[in-house]
Backbone as CSV, one residue per row, in Angstrom:
resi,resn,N_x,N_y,N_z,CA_x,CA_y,CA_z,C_x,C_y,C_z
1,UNK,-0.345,-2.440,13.732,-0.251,-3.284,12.567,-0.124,-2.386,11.339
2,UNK,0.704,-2.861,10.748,0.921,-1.792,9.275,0.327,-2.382,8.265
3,UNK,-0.692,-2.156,7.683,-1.844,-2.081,6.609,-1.855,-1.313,5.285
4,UNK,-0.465,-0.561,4.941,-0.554,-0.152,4.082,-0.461,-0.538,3.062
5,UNK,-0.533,-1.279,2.769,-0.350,-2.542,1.157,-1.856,-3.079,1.157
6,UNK,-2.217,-3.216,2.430,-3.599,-4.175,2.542,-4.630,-3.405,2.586
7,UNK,-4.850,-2.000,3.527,-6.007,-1.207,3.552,-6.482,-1.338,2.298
8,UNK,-7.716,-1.341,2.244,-8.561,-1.113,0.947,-8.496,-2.429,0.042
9,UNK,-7.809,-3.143,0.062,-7.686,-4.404,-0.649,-7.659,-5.650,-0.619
10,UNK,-7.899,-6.481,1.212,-7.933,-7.815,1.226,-8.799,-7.014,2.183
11,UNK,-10.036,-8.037,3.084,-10.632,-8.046,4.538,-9.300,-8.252,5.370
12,UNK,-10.030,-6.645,5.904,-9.108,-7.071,7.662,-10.300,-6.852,8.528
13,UNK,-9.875,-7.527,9.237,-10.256,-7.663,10.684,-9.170,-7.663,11.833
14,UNK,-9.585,-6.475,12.623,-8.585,-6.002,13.232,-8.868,-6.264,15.019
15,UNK,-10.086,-6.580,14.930,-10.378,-7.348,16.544,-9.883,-8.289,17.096
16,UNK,-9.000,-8.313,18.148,-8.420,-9.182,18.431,-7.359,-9.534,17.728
17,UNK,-6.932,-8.773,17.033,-5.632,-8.567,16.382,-4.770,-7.702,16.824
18,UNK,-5.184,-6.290,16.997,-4.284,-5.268,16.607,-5.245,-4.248,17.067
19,UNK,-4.248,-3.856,18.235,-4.950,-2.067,19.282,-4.984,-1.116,18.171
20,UNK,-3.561,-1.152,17.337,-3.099,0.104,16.680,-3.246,-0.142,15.162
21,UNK,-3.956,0.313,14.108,-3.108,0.253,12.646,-3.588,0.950,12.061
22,UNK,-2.706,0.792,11.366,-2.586,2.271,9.924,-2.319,1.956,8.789
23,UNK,-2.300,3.306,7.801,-2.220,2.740,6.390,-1.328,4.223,6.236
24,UNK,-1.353,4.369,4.158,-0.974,5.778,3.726,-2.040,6.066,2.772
25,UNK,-2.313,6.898,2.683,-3.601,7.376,1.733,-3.327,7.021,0.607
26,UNK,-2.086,6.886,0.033,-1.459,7.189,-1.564,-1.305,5.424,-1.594
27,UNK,-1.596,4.875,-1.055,-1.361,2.880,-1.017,-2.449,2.312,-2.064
28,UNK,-3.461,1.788,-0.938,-4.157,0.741,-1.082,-5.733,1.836,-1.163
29,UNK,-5.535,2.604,-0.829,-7.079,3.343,-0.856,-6.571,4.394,-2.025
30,UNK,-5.510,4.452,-2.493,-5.778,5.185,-4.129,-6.152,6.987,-3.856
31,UNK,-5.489,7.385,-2.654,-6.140,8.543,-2.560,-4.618,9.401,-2.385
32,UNK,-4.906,11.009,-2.597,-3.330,11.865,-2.430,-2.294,11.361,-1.564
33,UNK,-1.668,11.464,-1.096,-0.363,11.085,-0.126,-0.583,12.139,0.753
34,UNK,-0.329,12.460,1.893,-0.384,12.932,2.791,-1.412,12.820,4.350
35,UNK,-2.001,11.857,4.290,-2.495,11.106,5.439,-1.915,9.793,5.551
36,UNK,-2.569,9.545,6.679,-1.702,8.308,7.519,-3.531,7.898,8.439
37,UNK,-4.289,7.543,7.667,-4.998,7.036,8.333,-5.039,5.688,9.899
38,UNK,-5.467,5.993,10.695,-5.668,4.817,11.627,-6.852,4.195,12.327
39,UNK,-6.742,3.117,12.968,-7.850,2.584,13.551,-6.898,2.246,14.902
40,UNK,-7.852,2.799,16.000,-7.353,2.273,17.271,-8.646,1.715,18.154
41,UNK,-8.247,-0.004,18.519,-9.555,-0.446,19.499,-9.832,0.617,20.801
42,UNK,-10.410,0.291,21.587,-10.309,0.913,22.719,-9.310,0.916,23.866
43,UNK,-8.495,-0.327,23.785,-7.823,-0.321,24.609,-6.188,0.454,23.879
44,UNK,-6.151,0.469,22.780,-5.440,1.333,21.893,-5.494,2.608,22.430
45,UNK,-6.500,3.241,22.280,-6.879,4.991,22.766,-6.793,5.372,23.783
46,UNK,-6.613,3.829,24.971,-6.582,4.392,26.413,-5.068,4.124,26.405
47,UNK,-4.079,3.951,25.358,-2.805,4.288,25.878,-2.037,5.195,25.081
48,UNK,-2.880,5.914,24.040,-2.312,6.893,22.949,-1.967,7.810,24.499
49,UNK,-0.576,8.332,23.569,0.147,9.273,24.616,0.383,10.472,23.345
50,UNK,-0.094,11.529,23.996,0.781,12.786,22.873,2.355,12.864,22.442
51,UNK,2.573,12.918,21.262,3.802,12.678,20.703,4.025,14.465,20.313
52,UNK,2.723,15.053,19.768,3.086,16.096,18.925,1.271,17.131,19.294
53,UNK,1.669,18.137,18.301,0.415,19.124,18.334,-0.243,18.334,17.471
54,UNK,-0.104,17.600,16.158,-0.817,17.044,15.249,-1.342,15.575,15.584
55,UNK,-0.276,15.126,16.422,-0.352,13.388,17.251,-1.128,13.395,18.096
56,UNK,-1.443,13.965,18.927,-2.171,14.252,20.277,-3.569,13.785,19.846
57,UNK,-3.290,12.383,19.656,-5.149,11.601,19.993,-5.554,11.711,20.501
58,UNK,-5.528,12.168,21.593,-6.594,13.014,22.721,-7.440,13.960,22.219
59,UNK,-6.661,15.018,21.734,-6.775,16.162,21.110,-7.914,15.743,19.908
60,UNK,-7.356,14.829,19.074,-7.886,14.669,17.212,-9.068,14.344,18.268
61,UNK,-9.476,13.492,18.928,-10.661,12.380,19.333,-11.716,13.641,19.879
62,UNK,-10.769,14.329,20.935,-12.240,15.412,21.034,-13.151,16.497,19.578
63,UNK,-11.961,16.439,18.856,-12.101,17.112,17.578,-13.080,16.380,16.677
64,UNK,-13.150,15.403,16.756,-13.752,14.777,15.490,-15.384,14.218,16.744
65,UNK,-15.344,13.853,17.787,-15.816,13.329,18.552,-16.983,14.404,19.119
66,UNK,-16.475,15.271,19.676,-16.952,16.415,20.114,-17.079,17.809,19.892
67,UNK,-16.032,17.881,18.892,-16.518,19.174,17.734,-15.343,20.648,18.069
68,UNK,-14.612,19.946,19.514,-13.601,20.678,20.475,-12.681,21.150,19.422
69,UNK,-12.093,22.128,19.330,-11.238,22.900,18.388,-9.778,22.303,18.981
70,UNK,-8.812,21.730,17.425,-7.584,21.271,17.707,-6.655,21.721,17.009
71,UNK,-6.793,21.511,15.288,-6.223,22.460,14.726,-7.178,22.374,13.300
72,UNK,-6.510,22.963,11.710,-7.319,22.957,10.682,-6.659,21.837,10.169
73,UNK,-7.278,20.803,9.474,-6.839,20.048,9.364,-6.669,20.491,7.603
74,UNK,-5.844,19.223,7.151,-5.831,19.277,5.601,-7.060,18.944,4.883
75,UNK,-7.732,19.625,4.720,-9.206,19.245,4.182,-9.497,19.144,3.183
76,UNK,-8.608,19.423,1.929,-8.632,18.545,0.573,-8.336,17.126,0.517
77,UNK,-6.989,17.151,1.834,-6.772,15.813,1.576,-7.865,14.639,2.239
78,UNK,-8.240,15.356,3.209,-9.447,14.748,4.149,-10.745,14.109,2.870
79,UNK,-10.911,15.530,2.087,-11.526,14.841,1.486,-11.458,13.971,0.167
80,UNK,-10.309,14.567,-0.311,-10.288,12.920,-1.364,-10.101,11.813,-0.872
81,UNK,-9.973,11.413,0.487,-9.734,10.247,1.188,-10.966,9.688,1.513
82,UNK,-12.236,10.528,1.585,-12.715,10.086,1.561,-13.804,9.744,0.702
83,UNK,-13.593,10.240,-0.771,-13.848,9.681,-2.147,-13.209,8.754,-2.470
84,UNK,-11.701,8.587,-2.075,-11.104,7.858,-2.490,-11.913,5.976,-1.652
85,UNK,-12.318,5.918,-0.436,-12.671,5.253,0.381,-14.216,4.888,-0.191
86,UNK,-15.088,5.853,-0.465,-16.385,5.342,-0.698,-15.962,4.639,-2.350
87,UNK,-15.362,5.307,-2.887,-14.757,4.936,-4.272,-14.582,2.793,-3.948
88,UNK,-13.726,2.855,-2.811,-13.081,1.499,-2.596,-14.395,0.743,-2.333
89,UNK,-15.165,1.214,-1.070,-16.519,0.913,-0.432,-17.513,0.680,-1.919
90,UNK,-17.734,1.131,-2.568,-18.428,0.599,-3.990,-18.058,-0.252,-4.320
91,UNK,-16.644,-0.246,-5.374,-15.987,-1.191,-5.822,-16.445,-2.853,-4.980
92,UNK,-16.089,-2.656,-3.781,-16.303,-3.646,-2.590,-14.447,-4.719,-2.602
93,UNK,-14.542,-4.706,-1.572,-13.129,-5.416,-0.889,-13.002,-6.943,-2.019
94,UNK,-13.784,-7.480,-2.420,-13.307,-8.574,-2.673,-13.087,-9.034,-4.102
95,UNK,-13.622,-7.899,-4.598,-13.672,-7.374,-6.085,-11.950,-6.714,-6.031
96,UNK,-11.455,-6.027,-5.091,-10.170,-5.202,-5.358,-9.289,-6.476,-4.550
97,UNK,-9.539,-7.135,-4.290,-8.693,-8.466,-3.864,-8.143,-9.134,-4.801
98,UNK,-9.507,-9.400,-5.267,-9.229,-10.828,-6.813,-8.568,-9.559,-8.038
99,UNK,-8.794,-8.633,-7.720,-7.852,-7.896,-8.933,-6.583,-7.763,-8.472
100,UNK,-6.178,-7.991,-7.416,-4.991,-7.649,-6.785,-4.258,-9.259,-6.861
101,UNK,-4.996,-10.265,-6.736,-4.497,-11.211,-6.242,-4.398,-11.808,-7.822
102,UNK,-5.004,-11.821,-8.981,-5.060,-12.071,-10.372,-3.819,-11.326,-11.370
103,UNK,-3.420,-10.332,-11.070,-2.332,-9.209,-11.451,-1.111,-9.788,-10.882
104,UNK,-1.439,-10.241,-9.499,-0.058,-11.143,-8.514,0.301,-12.457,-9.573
105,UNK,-0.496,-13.101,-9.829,-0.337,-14.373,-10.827,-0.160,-14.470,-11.802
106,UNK,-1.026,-13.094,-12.681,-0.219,-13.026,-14.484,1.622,-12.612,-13.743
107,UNK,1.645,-11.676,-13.107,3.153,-11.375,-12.896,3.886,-12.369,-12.524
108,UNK,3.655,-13.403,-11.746,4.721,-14.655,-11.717,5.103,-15.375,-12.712
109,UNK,3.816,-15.765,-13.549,4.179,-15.956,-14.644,4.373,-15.716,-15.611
110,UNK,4.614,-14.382,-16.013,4.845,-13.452,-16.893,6.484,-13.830,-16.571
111,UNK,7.246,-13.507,-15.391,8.195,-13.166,-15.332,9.211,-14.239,-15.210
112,UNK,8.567,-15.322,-15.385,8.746,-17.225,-14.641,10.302,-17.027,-15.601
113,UNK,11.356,-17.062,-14.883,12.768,-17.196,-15.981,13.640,-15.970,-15.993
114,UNK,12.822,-15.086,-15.224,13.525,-13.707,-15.603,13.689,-13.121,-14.311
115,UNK,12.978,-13.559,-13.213,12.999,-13.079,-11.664,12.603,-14.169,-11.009
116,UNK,13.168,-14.236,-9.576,12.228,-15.136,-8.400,11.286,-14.431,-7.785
117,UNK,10.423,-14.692,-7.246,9.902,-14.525,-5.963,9.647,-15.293,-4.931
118,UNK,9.434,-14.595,-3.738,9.282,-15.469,-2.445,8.235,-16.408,-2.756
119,UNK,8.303,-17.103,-1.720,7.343,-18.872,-1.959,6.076,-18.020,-1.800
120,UNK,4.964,-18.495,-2.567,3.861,-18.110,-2.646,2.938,-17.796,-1.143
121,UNK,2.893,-18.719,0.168,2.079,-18.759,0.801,3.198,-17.769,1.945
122,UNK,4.061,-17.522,1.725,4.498,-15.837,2.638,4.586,-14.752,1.597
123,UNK,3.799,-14.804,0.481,3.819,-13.583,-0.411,2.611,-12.758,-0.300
124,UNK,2.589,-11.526,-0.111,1.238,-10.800,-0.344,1.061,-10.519,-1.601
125,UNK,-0.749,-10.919,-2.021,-0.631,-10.237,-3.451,-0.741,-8.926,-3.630
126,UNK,-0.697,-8.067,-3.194,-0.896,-6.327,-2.790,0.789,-5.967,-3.303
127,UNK,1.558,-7.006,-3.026,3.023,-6.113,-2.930,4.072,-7.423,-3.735
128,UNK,4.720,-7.303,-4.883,5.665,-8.570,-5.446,6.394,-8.197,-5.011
129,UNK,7.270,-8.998,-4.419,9.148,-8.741,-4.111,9.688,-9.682,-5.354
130,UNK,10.415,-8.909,-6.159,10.991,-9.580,-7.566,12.249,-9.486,-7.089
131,UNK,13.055,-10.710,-7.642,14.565,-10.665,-7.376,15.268,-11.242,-8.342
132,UNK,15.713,-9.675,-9.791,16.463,-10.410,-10.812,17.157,-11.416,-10.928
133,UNK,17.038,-12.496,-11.757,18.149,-13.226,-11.998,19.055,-12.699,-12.832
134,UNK,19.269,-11.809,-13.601,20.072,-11.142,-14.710,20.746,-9.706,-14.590
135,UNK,20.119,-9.048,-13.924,20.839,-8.034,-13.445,20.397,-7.446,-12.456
136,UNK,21.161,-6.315,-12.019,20.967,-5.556,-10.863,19.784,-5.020,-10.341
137,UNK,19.080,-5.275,-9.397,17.540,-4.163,-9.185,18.011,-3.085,-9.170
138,UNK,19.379,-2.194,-8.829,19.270,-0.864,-9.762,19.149,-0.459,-11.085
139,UNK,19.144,-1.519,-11.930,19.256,-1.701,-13.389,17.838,-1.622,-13.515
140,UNK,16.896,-2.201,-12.886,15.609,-2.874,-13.267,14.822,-1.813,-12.783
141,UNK,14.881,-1.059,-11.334,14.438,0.518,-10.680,15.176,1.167,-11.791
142,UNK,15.856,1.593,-12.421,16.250,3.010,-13.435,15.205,2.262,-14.827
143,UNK,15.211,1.320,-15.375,14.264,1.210,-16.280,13.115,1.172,-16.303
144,UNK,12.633,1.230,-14.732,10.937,1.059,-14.648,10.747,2.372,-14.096
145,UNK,12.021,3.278,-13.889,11.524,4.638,-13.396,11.394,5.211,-15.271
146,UNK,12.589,4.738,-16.064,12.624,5.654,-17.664,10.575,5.020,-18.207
147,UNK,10.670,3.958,-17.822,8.898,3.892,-18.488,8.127,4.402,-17.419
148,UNK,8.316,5.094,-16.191,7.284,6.111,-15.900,6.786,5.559,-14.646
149,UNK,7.142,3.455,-14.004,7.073,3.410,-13.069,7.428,3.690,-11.812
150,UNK,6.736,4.423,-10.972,7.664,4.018,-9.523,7.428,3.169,-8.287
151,UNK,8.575,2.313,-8.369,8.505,1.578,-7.309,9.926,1.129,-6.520
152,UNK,9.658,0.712,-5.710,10.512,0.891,-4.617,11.887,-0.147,-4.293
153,UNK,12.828,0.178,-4.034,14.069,-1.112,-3.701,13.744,-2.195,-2.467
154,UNK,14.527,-2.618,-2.229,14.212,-4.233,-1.823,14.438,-3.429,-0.244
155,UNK,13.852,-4.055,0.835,14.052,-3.274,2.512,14.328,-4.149,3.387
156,UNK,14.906,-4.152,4.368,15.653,-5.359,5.268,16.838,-6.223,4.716
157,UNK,15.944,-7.147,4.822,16.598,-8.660,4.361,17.049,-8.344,3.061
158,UNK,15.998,-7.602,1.643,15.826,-7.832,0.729,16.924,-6.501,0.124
159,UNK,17.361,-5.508,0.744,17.808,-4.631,0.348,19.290,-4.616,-0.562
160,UNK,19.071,-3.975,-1.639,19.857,-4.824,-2.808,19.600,-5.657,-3.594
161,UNK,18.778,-5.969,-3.423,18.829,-7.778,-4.071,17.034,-7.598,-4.353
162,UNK,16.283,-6.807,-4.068,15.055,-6.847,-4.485,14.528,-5.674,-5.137
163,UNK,13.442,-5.656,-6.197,12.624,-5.085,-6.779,11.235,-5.118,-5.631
164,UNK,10.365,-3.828,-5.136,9.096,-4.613,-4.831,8.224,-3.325,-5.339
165,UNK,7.269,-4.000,-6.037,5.586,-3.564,-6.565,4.496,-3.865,-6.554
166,UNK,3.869,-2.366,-6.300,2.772,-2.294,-6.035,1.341,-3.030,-6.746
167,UNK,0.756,-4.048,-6.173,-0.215,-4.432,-6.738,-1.328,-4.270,-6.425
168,UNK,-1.944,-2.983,-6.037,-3.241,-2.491,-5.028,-3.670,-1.773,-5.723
169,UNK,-5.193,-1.505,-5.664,-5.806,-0.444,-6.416,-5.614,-0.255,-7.814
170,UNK,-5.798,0.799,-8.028,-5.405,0.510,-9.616,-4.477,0.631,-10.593
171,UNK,-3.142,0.300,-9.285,-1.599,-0.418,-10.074,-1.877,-1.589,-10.565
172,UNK,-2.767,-2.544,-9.996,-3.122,-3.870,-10.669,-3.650,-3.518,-11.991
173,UNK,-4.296,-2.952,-13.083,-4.558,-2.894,-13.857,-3.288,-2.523,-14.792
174,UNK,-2.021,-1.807,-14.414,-1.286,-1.713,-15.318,-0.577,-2.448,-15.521
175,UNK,-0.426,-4.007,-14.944,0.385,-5.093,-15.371,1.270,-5.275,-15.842
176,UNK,0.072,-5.580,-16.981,0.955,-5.664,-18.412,2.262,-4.472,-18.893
177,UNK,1.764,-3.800,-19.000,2.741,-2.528,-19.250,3.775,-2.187,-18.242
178,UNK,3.425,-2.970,-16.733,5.085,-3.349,-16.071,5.838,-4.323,-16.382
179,UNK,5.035,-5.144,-16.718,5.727,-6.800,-17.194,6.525,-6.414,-18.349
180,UNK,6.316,-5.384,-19.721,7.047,-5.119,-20.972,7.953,-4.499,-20.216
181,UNK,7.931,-3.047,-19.091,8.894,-2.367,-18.365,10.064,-3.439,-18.108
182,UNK,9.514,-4.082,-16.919,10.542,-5.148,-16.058,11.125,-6.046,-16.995
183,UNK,10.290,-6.544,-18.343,11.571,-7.221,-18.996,12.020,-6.423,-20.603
184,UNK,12.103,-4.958,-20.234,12.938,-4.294,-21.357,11.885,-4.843,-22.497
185,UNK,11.093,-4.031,-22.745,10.494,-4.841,-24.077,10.269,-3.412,-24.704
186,UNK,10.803,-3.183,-25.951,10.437,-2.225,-26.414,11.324,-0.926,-25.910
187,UNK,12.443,-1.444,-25.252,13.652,-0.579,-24.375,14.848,-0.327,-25.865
């Protein structure tokens, strides 16, 4: 299950859901980029197969488990991940929800005339998919990269034809100052 929009920001519950999932450090837990955190149930771990020297869950599990030497890991990043995590663990999940999910709603209607978005009850509030009515989402990505945002083009279905941003952690607090971005204010 891919969790990277959601880690750190709505309750999951992953029992009886999902053997396998993951996130990116730099998402929803607000921490450097360069991990790929996961959670695997048990029946998950009894089918991890080695992919690599670094993949080899076998390997990480005796390492972290049993203390068995695998390799050095990145241990700055190890550990702002996990400042970044007790950081989230304070805050508490439902506190970074309603900020996530409150930031989702000034932005709809902030933007009500100037973009669509998908129907509300298949939308995550962690992530807007905006879809200019007025011009190009390369138009709208080059002006939200000149004010300093980055965020990402439209993927699949949406590619071309969509804007999507980040509303997790503490991208939700800059809102406002995407909402002036996304509609040229002060451009």
């Amino acid at each position: 299950m891919d969790t990277v929009a959601s880690a750190g920001n709505v309750p999951l519950h992953l029992e009886g859901l999902a053997d396998y999932a993951f996130t990116a450090s730099q998402k929803g837990l607000s921490a450097p980029a360069g991990l790929a955190p996961i959670a695997l149930s048990a029946r998950g771990l009894s089918h991890a197969r080695p992919a690599s020297w670094y993949g080899d869950l076998t390997r990480i599990w005796e390492f972290w488990e049993r203390g068995k030497y695998h390799h050095t890991p990145a241990v700055s990043l190890i550990e702002a991940l996990e400042r970044a995590t007790a950081w989230v663990l304070e805050e508490g999940i439902p506190r970074r929800e309603k900020r996530s999910k409150e930031a989702y709603a000034f932005l709809r209607e902030a933007l009500r005339g100037d973009f669509d978005f998908p129907p509300e009850e298949v939308a995550a509030p962690t992530v807007a998919v905006l879809f200019p009515k007025r011009e190009s989402p390369e138009a709208v990505l080059a002006r939200l990269e000149a004010s300093g945002f980055r965020v990402a083009p439209g993927i699949g279905p949406t590619a071309g034809k969509a804007v999507r941003v980040g509303l997790f952690g503490s991208q939700a607090e800059a809102v406002q100052d995407l909402v002036e971005a996304l509609l040229g204010v002060g451009a």
